[in-house]
C-alpha positions as a Markdown table, in Angstrom:
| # | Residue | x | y | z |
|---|---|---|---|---|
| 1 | Unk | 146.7 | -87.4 | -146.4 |
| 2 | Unk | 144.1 | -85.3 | -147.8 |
| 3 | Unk | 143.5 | -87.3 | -151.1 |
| 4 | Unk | 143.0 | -90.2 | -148.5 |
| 5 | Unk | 140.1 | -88.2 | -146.4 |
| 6 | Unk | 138.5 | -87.0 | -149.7 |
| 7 | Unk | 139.4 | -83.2 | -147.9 |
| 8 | Unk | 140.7 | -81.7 | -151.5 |
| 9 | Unk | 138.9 | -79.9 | -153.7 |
| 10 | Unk | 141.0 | -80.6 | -156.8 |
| 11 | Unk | 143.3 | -83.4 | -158.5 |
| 12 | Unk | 146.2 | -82.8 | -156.1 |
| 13 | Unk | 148.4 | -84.0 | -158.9 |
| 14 | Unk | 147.5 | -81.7 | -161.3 |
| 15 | Unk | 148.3 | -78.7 | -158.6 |
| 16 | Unk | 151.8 | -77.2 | -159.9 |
| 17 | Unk | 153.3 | -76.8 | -156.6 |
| 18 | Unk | 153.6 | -80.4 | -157.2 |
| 19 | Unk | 155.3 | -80.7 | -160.3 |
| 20 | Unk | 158.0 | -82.5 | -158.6 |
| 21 | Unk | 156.5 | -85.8 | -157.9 |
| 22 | Unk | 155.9 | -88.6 | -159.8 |
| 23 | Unk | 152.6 | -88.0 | -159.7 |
| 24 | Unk | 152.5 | -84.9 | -161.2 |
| 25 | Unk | 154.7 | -86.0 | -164.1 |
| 26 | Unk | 151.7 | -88.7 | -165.1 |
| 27 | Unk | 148.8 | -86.7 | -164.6 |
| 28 | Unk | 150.4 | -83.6 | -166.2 |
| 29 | Unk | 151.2 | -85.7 | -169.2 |
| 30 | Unk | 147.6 | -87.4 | -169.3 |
| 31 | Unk | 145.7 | -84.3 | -169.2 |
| 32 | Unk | 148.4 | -81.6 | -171.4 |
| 33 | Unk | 146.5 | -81.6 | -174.8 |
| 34 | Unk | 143.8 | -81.0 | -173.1 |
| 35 | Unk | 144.9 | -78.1 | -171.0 |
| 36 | Unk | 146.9 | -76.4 | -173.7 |
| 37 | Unk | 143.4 | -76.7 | -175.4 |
| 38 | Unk | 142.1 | -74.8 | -172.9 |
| 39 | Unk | 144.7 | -72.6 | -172.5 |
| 40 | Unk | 144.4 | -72.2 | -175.9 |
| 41 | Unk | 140.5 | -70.6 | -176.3 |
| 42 | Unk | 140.9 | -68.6 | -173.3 |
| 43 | Unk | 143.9 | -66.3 | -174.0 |
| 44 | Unk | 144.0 | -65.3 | -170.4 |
| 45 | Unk | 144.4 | -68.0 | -169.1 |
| 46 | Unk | 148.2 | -69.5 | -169.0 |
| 47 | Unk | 149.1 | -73.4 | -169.4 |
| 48 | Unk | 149.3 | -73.9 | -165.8 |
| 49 | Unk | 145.7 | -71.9 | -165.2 |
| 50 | Unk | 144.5 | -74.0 | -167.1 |
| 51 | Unk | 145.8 | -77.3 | -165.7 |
| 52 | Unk | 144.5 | -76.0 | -162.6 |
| 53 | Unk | 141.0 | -75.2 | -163.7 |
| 54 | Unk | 141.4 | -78.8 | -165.1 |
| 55 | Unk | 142.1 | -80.2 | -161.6 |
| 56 | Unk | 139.1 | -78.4 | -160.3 |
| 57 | Unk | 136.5 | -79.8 | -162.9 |
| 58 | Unk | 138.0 | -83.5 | -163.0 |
| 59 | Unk | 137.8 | -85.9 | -160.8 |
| 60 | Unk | 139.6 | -89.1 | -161.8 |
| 61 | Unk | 138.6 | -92.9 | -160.4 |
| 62 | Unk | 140.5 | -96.2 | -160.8 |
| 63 | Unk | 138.6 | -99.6 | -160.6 |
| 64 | Unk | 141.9 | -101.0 | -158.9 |
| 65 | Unk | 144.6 | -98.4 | -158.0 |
| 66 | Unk | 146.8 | -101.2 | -157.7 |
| 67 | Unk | 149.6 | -100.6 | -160.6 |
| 68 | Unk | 151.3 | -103.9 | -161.2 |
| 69 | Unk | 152.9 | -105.5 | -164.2 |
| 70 | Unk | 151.3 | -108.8 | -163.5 |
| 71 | Unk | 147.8 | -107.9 | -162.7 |
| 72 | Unk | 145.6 | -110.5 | -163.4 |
| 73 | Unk | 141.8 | -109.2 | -162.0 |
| 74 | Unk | 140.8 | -108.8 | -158.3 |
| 75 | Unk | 138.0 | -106.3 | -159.4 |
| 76 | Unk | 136.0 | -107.9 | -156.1 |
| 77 | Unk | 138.1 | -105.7 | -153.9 |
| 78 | Unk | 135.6 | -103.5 | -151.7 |
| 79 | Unk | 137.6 | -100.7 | -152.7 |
| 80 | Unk | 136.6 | -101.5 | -156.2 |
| 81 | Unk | 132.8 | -102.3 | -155.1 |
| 82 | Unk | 132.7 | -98.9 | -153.8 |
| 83 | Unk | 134.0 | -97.2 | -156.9 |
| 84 | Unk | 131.5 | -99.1 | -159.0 |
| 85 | Unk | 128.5 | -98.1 | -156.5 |
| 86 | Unk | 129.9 | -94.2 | -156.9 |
| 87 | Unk | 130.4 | -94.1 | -160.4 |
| 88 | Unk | 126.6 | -95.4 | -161.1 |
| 89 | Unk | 125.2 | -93.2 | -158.2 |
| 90 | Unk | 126.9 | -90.2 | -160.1 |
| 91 | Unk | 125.8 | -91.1 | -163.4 |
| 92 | Unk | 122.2 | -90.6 | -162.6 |
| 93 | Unk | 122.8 | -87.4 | -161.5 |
| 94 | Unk | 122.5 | -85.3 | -165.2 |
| 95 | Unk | 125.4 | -82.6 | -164.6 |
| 96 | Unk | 127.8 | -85.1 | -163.9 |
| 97 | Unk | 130.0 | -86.8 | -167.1 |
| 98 | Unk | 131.3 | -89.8 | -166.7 |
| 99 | Unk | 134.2 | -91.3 | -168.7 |
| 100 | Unk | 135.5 | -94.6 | -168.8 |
| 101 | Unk | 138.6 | -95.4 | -170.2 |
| 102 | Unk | 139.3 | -98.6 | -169.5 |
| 103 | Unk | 137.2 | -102.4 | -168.0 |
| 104 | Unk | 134.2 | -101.2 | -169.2 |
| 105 | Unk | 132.8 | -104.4 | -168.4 |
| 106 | Unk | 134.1 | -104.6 | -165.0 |
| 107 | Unk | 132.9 | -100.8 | -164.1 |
| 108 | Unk | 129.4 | -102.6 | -165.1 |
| 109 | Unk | 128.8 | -101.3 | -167.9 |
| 110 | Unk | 128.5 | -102.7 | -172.0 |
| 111 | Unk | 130.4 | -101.1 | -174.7 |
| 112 | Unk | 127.1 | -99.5 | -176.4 |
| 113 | Unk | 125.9 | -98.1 | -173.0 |
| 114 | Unk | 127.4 | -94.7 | -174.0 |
| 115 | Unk | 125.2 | -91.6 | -173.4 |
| 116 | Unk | 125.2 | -87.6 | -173.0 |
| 117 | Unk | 126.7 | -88.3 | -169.4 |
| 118 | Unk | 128.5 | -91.5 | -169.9 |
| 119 | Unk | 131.4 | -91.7 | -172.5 |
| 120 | Unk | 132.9 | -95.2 | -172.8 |
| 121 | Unk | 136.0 | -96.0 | -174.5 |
| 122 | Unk | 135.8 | -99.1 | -177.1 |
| 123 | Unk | 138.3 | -101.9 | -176.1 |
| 124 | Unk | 141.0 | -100.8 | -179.0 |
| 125 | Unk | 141.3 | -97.2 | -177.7 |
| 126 | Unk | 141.6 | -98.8 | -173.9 |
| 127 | Unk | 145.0 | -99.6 | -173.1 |
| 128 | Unk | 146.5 | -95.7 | -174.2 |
| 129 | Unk | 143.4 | -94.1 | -172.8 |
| 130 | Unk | 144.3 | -91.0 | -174.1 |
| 131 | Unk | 142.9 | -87.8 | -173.0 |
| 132 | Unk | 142.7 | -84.9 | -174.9 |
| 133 | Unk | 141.1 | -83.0 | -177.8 |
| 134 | Unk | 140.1 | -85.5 | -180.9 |
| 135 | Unk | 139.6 | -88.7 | -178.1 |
| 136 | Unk | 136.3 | -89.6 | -176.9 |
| 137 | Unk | 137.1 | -88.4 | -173.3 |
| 138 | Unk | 138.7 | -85.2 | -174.4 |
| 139 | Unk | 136.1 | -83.8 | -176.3 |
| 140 | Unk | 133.2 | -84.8 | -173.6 |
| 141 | Unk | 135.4 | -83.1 | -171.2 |
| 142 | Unk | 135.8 | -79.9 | -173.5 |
| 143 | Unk | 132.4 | -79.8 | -174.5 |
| 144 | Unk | 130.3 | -80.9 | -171.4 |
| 145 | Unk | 132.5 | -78.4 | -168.7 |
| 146 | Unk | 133.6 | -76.1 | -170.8 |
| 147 | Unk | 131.3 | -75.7 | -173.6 |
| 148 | Unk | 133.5 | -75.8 | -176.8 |
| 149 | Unk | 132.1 | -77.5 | -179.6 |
């Protein structure tokens, strides 16, 4: 219920007392490289730290949250309006990084639109959307939050 409200302060799926769900098990594997990266360059910190510092820094939007095999558009849900309308708000907003990993066009955006806030990820790297160190996303992340080169 609290992901509904907006009342969490982290990626609830990325919280290890949730490592049970379903939901865990996909963010977990989305975002690993990039906490054992972390993990990694700060010795102190343990895999599962770092997840969790992860969860605090990254906040993670979908156009249509609407998994289906068959999907075929409906990006003029008011859901999706409203995610749009956030995502551009934020973007002007200089300490925030934006990364879009997939329907660049859709999110309203062009492929070469890219900036120091705004990573977009070209059509051929869409569909795996990796995240982690050596993908466009990844590195962002690593250098804008946590200031590795």
């Amino acid at each position: 219920m609290g992901t509904l409200r907006q009342t969490h302060k982290q990626h609830v799926c990325l919280d290890p007392k949730w490592a049970w769900t379903e939901g865990f098990a996909w963010w977990e594997q989305k975002f690993r490289r990039l906490a054992q990266e972390v993990a990694k360059r700060n010795p102190a910190l343990s895999y599962f730290a770092a997840l969790e510092l992860i969860a605090h820094k990254v906040a993670w939007l979908e156009l249509v949250p609407y998994h289906s095999r068959s999907f075929a558009g409906g990006f003029n849900l008011r859901s999706s309006e409203v995610a749009k309308d956030f995502v551009h708000s934020e973007l002007k907003k200089r300490d925030r990084l934006i990364v879009v990993t997939r329907s660049v066009t859709a999110w309203g955006f062009a492929e070469g639109d890219s900036s120091s806030n705004l990573v977009l990820y070209p059509s051929r790297q869409a569909r795996g959307a990796s995240i982690g160190p050596g993908t466009p996303g990844g590195d962002a992340i690593l250098r804008r939050i946590f200031g590795y080169k």
